[in-house]
N, C-alpha and C positions, 0 to 999 in steps of 0.2 A: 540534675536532670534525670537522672536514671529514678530516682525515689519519684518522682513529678509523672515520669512515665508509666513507671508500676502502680501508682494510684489510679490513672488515667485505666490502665486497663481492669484493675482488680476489683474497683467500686461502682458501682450501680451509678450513683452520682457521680463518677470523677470525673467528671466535665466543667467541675465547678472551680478545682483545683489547678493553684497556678504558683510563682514564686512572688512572695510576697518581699518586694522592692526594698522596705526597710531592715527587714531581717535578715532576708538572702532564704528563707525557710520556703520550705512548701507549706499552702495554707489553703482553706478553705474563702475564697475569693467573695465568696456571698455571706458569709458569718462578718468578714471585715468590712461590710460594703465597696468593692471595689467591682463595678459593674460595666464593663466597659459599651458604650450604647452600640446598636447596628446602624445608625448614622455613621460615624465615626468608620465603620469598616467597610460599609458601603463609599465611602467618600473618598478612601484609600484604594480601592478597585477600579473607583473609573479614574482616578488620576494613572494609576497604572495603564489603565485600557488606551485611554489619551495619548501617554507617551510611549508606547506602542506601536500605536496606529501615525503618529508624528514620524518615530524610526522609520519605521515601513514605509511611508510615504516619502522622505527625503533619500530613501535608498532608491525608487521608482524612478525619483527623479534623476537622479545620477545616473541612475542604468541607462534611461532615456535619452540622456546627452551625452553618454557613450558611444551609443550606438548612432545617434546623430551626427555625431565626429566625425564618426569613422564611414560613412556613407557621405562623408564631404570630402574626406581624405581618395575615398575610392573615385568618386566623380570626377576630382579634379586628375589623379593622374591617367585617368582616362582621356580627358581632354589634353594632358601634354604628349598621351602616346600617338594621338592622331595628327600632333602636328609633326614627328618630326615624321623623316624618311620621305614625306611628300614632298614634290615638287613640281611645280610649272613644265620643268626643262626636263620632263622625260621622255 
């Protein structure tokens, strides 16, 4: 990784440069045609973006009937604290 790195910075081209799977080597990615499309990476971005915005949205909902809960929990013992102590016979 560190050779793959220093290529990447010390050569005009080293954006071409990557580990070539069979060897384990750093190579030249376009000499072996190995071209990976921007389909391909684009298509991996909005699956991410997707499950994302899925998390984000099922934690919304949680937070949401938390707080629903707990504004049923408050209501209700409000209504038990108005019945006691009262009575008819005072």
């Amino acid at each position: 990784m560190t050779e793959l790195r220093h290529i990447h910075e010390s050569k005009e081209d080293g954006w071409k440069y990557g580990i070539n799977a069979f060897t384990g080597k750093v190579a030249d990615m376009w000499a072996i045609d190995v071209i990976e499309p921007l389909t391909v990476k684009l298509q991996a971005l909005k699956a991410a973006v997707e499950a994302a915005t899925m998390v984000l949205r099922i934690d919304e909902i949680i937070a949401a009937s938390k707080i629903e809960s707990e504004k049923k929990e408050e209501k209700k013992e409000g209504e038990e604290g108005k019945g006691e102590g009262s009575s008819s016979f005072d």
